[in-house]
MIFIGU-585805 format. One record per atom (N, C-alpha, C): x, y, z. Coordinates in steps of 0.001 Angstrom, whole numbers. Each point is the difference from the previous one (the first is absolute). Layout:
N
r xx:X, yy:Y, zz:Z;
...
// end
This chain:
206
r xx:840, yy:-1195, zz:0;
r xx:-840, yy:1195, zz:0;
r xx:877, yy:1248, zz:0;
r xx:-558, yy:608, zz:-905;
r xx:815, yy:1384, zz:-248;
r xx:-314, yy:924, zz:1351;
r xx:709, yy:627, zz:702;
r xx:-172, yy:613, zz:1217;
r xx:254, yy:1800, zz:-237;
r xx:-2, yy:162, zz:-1287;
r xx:126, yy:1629, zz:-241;
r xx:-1420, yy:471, zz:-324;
r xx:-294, yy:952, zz:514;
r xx:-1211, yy:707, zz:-149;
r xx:-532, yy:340, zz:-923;
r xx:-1563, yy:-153, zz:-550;
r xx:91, yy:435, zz:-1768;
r xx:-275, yy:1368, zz:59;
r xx:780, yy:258, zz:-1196;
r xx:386, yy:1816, zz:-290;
r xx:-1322, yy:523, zz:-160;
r xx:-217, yy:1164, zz:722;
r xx:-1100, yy:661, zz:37;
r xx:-581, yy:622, zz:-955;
r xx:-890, yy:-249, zz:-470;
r xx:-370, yy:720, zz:-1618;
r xx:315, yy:1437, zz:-25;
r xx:-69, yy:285, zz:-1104;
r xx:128, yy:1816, zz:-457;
r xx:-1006, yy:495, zz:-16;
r xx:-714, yy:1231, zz:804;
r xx:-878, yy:720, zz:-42;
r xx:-400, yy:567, zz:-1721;
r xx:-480, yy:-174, zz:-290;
r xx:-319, yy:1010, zz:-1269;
r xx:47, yy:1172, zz:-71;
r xx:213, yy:691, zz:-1239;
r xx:396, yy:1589, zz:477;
r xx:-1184, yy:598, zz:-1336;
r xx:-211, yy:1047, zz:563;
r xx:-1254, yy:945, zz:-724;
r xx:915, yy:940, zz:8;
r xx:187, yy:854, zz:-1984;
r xx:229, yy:1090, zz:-186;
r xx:-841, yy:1021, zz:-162;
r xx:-31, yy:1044, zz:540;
r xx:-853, yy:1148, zz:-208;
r xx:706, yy:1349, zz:-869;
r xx:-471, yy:-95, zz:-1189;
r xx:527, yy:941, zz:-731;
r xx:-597, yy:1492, zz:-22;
r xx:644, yy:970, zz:179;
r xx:-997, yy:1178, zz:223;
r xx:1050, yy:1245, zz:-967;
r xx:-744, yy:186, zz:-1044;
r xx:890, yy:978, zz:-1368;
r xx:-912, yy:1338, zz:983;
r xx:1319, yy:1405, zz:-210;
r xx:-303, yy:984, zz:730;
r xx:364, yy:1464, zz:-990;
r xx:-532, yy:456, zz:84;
r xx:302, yy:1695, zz:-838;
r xx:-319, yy:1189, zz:745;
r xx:694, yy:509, zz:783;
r xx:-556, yy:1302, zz:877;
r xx:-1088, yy:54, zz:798;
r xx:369, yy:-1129, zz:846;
r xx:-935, yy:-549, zz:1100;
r xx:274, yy:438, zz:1188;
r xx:706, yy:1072, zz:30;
r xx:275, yy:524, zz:1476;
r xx:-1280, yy:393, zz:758;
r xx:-896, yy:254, zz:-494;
r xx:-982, yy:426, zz:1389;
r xx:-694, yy:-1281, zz:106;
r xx:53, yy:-871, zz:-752;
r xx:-1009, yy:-1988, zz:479;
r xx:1253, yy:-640, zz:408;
r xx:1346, yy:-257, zz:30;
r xx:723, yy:-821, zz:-33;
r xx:-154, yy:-752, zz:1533;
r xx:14, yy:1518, zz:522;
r xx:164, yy:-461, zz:1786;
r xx:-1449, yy:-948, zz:43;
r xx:-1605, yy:444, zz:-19;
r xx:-444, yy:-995, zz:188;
r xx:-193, yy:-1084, zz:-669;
r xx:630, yy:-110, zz:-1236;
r xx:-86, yy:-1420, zz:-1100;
r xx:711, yy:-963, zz:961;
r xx:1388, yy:349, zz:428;
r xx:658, yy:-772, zz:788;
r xx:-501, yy:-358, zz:1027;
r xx:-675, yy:756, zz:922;
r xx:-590, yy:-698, zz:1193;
r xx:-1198, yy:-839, zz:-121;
r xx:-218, yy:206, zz:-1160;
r xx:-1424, yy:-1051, zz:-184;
r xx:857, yy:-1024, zz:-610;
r xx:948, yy:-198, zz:-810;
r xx:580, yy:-1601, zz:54;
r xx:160, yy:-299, zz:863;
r xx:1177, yy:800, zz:810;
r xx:545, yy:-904, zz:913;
r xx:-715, yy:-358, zz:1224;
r xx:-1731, yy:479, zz:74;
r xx:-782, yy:-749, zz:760;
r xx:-611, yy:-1132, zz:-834;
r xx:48, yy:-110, zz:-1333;
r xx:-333, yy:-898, zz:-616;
r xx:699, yy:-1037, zz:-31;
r xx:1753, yy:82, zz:74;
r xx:883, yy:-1305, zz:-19;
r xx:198, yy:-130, zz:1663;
r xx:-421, yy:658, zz:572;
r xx:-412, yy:-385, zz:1541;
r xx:-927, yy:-1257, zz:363;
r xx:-777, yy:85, zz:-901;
r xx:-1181, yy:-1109, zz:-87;
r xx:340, yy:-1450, zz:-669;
r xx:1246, yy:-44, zz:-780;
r xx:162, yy:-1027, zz:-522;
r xx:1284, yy:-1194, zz:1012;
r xx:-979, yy:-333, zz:1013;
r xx:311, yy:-1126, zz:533;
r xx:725, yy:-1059, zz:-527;
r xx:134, yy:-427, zz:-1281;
r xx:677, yy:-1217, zz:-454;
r xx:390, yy:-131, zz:-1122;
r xx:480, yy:1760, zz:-517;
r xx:321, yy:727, zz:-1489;
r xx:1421, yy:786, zz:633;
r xx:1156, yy:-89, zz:-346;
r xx:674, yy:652, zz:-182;
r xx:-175, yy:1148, zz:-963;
r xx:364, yy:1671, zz:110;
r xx:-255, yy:817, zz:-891;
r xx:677, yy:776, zz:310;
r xx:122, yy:547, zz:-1990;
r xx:1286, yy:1199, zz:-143;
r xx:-942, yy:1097, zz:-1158;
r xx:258, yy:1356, zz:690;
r xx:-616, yy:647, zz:-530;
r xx:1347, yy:754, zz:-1244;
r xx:-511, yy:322, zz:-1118;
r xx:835, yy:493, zz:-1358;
r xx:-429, yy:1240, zz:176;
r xx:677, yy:1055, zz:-462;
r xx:-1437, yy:949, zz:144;
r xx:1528, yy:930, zz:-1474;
r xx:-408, yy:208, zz:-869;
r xx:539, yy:393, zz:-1602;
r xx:-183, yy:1407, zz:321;
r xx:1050, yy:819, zz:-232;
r xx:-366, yy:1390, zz:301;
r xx:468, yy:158, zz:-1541;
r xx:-1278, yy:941, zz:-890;
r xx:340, yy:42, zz:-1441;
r xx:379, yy:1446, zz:-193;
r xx:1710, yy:229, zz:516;
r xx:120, yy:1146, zz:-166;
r xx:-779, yy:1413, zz:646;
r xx:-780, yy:-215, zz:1322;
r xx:-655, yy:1153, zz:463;
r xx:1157, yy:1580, zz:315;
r xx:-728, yy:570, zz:150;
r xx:693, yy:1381, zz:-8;
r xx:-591, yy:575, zz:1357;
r xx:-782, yy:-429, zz:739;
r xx:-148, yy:93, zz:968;
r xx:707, yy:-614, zz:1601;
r xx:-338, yy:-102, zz:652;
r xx:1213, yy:-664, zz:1399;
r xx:-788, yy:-1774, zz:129;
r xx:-472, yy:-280, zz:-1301;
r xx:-427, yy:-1516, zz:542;
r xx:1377, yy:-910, zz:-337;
r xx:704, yy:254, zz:-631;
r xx:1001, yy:-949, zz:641;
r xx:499, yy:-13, zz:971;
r xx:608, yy:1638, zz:238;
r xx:563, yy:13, zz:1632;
r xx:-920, yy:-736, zz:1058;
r xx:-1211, yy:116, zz:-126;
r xx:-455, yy:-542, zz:1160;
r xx:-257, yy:-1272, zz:87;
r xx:-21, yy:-691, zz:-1252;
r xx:-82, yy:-1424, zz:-276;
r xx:1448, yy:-629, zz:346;
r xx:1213, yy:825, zz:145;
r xx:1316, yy:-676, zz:215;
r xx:-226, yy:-180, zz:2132;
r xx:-574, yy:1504, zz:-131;
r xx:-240, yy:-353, zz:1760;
r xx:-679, yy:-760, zz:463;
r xx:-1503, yy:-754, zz:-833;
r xx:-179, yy:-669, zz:419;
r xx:435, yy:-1752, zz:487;
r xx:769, yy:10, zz:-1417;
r xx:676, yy:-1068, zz:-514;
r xx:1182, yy:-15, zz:1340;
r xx:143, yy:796, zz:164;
r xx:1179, yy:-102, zz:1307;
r xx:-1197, yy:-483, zz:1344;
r xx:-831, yy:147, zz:395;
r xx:-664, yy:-350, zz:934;
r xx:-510, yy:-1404, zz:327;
r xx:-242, yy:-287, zz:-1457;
r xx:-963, yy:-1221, zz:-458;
r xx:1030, yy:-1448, zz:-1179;
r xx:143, yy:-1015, zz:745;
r xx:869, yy:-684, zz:-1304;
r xx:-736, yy:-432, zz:-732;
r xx:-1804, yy:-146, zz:44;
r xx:-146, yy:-428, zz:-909;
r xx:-419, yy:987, zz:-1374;
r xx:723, yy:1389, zz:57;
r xx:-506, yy:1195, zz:-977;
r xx:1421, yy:-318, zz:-735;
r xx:-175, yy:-287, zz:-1299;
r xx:967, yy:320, zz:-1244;
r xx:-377, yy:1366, zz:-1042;
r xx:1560, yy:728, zz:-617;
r xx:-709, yy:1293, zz:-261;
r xx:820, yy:-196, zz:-1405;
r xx:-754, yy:-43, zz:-1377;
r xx:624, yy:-29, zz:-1058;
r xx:126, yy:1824, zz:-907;
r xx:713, yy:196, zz:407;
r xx:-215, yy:1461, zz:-982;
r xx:687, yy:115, zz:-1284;
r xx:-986, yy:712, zz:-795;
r xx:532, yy:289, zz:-1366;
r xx:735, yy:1568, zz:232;
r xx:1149, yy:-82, zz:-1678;
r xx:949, yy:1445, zz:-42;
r xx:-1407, yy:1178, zz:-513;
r xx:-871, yy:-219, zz:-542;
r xx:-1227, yy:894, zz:-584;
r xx:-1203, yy:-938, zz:-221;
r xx:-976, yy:619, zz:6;
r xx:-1422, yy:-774, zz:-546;
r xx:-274, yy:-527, zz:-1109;
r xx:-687, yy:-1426, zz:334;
r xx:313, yy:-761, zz:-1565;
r xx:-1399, yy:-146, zz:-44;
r xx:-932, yy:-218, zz:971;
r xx:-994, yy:-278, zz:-647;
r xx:-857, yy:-1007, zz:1427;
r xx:-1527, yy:-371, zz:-81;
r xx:-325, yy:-1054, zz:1186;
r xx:527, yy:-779, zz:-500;
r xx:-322, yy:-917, zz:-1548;
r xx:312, yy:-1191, zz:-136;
r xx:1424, yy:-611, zz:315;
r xx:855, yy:1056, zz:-710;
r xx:1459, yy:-204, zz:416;
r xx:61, yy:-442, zz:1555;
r xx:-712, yy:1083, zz:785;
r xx:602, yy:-121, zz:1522;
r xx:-391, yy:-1311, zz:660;
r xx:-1428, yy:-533, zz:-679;
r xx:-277, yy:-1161, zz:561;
r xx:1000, yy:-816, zz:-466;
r xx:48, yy:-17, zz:-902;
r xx:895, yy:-1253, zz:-1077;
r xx:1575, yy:-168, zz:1322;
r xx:454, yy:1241, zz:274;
r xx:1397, yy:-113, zz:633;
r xx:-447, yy:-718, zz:1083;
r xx:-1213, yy:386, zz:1103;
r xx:-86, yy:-876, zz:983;
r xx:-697, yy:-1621, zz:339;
r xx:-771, yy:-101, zz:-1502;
r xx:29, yy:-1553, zz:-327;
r xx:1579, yy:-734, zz:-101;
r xx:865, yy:1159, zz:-593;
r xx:867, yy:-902, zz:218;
r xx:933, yy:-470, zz:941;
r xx:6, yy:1250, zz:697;
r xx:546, yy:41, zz:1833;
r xx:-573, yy:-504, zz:699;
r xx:-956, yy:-264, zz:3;
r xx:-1133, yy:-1210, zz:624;
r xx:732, yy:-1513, zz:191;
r xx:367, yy:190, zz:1623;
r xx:391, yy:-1985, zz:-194;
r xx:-1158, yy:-910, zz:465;
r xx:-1492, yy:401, zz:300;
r xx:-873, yy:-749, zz:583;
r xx:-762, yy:-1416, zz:-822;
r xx:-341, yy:-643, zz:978;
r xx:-927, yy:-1373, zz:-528;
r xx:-921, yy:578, zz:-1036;
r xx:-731, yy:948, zz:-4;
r xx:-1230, yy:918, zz:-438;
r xx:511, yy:1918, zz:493;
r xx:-670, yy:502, zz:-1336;
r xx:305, yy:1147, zz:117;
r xx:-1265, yy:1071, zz:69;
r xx:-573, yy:851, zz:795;
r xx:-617, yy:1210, zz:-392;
r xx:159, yy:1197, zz:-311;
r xx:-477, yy:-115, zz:-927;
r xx:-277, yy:1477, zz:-181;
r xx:-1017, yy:1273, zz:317;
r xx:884, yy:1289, zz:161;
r xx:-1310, yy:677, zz:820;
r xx:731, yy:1327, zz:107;
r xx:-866, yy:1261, zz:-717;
r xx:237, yy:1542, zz:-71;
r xx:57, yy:417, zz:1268;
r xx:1153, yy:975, zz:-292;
r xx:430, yy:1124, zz:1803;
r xx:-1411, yy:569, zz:373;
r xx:-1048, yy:131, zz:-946;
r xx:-604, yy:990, zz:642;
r xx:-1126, yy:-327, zz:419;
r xx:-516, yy:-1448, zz:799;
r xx:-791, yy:-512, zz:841;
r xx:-1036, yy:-199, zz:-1349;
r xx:-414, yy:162, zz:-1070;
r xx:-1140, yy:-406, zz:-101;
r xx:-923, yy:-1341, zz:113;
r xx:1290, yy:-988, zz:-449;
r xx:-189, yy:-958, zz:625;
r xx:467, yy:-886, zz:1216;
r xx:-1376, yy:-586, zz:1090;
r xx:385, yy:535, zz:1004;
r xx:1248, yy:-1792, zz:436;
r xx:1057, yy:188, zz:541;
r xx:874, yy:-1194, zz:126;
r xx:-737, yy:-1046, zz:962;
r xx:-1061, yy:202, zz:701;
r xx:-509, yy:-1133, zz:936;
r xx:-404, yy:-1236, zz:-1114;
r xx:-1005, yy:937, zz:-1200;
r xx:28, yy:-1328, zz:-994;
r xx:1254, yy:-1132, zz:-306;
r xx:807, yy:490, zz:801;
r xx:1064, yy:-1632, zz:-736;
r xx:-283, yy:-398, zz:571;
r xx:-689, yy:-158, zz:951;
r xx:-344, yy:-1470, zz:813;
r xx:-686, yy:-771, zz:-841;
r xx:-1253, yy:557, zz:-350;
r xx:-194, yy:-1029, zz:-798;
r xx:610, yy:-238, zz:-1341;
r xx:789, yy:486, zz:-713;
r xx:1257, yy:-397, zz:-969;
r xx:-22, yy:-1033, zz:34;
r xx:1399, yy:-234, zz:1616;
r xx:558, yy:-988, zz:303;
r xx:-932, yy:-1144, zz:131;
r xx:-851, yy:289, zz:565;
r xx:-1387, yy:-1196, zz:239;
r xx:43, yy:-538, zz:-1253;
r xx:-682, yy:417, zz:-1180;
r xx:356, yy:-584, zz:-1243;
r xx:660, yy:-375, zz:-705;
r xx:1618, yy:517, zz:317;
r xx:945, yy:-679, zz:-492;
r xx:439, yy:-1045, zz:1046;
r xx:-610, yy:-23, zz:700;
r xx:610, yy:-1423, zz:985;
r xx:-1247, yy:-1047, zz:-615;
r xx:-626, yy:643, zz:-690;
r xx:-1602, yy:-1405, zz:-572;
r xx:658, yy:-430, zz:-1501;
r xx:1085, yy:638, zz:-39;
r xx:618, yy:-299, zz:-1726;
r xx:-146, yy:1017, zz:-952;
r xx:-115, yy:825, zz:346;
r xx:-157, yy:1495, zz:-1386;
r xx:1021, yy:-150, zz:-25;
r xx:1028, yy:898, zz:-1022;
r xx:1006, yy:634, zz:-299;
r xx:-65, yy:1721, zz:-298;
r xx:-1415, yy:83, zz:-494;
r xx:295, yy:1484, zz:-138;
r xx:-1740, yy:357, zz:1193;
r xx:642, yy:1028, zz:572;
r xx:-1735, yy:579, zz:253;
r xx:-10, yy:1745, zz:417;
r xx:-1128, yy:-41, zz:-1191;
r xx:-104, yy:1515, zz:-218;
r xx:-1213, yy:339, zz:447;
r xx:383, yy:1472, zz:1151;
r xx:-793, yy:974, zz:35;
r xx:-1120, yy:749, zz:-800;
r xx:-999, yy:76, zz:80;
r xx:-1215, yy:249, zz:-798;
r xx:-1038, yy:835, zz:1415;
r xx:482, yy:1535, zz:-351;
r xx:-1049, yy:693, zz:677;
r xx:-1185, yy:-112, zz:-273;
r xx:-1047, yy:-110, zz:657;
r xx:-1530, yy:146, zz:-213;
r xx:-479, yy:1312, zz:66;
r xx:577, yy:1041, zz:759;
r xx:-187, yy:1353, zz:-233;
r xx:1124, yy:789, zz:-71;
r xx:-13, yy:1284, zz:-375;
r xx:913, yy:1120, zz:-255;
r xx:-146, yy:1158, zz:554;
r xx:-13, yy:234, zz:1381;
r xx:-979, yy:1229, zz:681;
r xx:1344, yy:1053, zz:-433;
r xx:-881, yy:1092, zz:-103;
r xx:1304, yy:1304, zz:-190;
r xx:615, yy:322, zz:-1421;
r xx:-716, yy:-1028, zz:-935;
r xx:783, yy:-35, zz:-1419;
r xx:-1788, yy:430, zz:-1264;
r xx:1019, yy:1114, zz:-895;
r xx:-1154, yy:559, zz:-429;
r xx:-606, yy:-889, zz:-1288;
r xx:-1220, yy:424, zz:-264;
r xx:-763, yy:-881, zz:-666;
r xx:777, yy:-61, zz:-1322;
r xx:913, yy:1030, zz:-800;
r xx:552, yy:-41, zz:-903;
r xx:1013, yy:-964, zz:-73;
r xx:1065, yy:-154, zz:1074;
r xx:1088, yy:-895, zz:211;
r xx:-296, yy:-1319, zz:186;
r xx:-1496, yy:-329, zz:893;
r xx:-928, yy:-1169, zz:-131;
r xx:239, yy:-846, zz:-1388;
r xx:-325, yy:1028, zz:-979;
r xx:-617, yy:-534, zz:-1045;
r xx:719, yy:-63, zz:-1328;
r xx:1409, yy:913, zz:562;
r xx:1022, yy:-9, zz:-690;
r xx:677, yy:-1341, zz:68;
r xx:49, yy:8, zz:1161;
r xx:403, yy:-2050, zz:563;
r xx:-533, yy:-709, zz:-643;
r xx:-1456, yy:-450, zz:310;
r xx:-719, yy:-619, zz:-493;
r xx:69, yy:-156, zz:-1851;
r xx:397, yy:1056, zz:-664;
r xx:10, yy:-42, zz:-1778;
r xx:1464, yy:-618, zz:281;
r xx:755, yy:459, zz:958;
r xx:1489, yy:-439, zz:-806;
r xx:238, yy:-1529, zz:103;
r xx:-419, yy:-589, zz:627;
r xx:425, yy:-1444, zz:372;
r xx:-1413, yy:-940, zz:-662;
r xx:-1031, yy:910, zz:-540;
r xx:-670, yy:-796, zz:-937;
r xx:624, yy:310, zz:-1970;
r xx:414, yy:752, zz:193;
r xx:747, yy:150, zz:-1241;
r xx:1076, yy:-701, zz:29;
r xx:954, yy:-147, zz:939;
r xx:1133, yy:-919, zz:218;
r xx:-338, yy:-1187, zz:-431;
r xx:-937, yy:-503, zz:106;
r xx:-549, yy:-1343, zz:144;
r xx:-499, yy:-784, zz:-1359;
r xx:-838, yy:1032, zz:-866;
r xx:-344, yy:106, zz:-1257;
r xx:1388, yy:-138, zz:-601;
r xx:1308, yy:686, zz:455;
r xx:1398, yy:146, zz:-830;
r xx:668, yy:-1176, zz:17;
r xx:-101, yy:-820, zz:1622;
r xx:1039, yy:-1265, zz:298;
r xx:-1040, yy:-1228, zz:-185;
r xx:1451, yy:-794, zz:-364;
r xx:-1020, yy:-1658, zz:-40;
r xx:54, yy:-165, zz:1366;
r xx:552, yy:400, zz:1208;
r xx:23, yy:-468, zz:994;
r xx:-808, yy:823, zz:1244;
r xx:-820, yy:-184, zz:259;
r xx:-1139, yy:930, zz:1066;
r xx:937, yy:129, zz:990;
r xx:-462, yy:1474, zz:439;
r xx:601, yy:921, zz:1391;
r xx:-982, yy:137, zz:459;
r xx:-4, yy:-484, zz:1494;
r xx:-1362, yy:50, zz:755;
r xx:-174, yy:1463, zz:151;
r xx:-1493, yy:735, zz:-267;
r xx:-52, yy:865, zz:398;
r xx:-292, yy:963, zz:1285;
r xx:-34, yy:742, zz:-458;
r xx:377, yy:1329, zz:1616;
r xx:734, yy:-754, zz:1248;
r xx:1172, yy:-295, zz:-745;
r xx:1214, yy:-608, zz:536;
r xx:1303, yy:1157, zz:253;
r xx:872, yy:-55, zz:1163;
r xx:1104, yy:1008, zz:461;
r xx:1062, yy:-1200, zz:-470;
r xx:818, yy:471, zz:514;
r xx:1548, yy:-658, zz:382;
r xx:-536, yy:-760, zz:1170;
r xx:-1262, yy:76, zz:1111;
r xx:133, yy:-449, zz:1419;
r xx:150, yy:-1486, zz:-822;
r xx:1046, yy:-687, zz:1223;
r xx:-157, yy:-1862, zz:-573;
r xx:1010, yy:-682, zz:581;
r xx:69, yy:-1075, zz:141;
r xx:664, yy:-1015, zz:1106;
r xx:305, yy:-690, zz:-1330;
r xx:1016, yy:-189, zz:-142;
r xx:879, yy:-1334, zz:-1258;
r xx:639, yy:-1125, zz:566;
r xx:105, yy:-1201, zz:-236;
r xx:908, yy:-945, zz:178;
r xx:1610, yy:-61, zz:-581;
r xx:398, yy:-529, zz:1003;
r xx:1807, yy:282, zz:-589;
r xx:19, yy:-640, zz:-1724;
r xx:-907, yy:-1187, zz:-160;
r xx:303, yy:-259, zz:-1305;
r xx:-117, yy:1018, zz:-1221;
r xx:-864, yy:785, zz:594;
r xx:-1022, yy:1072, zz:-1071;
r xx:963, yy:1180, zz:82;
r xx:384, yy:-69, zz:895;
r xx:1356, yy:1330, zz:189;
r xx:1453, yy:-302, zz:-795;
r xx:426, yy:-1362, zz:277;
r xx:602, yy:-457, zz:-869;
r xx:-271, yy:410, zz:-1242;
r xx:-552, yy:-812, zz:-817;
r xx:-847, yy:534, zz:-1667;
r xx:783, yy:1748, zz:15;
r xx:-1169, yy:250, zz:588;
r xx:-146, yy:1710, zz:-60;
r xx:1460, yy:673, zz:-273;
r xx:925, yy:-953, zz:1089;
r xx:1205, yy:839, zz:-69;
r xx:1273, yy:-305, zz:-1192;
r xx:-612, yy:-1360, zz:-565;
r xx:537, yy:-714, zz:-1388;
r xx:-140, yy:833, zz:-1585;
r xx:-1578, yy:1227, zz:200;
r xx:-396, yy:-68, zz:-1172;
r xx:903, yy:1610, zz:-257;
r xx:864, yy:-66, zz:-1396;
r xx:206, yy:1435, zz:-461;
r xx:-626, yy:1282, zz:-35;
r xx:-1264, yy:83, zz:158;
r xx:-731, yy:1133, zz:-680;
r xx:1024, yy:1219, zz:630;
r xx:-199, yy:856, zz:-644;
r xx:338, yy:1351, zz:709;
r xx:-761, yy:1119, zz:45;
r xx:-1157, yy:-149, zz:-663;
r xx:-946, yy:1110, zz:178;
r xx:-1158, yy:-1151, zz:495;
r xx:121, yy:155, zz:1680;
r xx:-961, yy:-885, zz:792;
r xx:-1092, yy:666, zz:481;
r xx:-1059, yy:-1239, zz:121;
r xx:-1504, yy:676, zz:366;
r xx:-295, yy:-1832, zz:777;
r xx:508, yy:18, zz:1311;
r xx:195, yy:-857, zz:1014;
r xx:-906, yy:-987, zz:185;
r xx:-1656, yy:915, zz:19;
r xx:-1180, yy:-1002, zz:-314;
r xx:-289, yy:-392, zz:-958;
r xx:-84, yy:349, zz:-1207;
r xx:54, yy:-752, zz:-1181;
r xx:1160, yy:-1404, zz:-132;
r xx:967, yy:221, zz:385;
r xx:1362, yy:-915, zz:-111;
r xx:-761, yy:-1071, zz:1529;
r xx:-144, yy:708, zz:511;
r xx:-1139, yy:-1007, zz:1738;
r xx:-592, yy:-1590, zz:-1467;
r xx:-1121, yy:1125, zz:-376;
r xx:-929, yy:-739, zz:-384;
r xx:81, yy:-1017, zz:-1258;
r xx:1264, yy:563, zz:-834;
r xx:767, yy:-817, zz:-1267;
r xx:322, yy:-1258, zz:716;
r xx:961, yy:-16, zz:1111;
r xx:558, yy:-1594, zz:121;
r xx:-755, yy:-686, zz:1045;
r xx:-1090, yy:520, zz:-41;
r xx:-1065, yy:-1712, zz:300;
r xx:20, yy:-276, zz:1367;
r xx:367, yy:-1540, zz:458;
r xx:130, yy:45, zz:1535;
r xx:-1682, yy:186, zz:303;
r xx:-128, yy:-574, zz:1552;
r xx:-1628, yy:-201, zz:281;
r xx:68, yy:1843, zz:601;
r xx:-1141, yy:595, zz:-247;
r xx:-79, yy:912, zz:231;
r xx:-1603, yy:646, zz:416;
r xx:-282, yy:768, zz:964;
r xx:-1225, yy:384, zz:803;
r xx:-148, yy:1104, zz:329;
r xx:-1215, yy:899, zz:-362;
r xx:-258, yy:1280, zz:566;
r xx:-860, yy:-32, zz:1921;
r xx:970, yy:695, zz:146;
r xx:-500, yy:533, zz:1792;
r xx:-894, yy:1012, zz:-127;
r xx:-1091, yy:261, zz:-62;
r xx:-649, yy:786, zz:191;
r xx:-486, yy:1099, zz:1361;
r xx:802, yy:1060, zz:372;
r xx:89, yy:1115, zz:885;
r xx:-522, yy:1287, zz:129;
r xx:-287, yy:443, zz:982;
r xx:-831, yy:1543, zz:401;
r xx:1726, yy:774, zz:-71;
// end
């Protein structure tokens, strides 16, 4: 009988990607609402990314202070602004987690939803996307500006983009993989989501 102890499994790790542009007056509470959110994850290791795309404001400085407080805050900054897609793209790839989210500095969507994410990707999803049911605060024009663009998208691609869909979304490392394999250089993140397949599910959220 072998008398050495069996090695204790590896916690899984959840990346939280958060692309930022002159977020100095939300940054402070974006951060405290994760890090009561990775407070909650009992049996998830988590590292927060947070992409500063070139701001001109003090959100990096304060994202380096936070990063000094907190080990699980990583701070990727760009030399000038490239763009969201770019900024996500850099922290998909700085991302070392089992599963990755994604999710804007500026609270709209709110981070308690990864719970249920993770819930679904622990049932076997690979991808699961955010799908607001309402839009309080957003005018009827921009409504509906949404609404034409991603039904015209759709008419254009052989491949359907779920609509009145964000960036919000929980990926599997395999799907992140892919993602980080494919050349494009003029990226549009959910479309490229929804090209390579993988089981995939809309969360539907207030």
């Amino acid at each position: 009988m072998d008398p050495r102890p069996e090695p204790t499994p590896r916690r899984q790790l959840l990346s939280v990607v958060v692309p930022c542009f002159n977020e100095e007056e939300v940054i402070g509470e974006t951060v405290r609402r994760l890090r009561a959110f990775c407070d909650t994850l009992v049996d998830l290791d988590v590292e927060l990314v947070f992409v500063d795309d070139g701001s001109r404001d003090r959100t990096r400085a304060l994202l380096r202070g936070y990063a000094e407080e907190d080990g699980r805050i990583r701070v990727v900054g760009f030399a000038r602004n490239f763009g969201h897609q770019i900024a996500v793209t850099a922290g998909i790839d700085a991302a070392r987690g089992d599963a990755v989210v994604l999710i804007d500095a500026d609270l709209q969507d709110p981070p308690e939803v990864v719970h249920e994410m993770i819930a679904k990707w622990r049932e076997g999803w690979d991808v699961v996307y955010g799908t607001r049911t309402e839009r309080p605060g957003e005018s009827a024009f921009k409504l509906a500006t949404a609404r034409a663009f991603y039904r015209v998208l759709n008419r254009l691609s052989d491949v359907p983009i779920p609509l009145d869909t964000g960036d919000f979304r929980l990926m599997s490392r395999p799907v992140v993989d892919v993602l980080r394999a494919m050349p494009e250089r003029d990226r549009f993140v959910r479309g490229m989501v929804a090209w390579v397949g993988f089981r995939q599910t809309a969360l539907p959220y207030r």
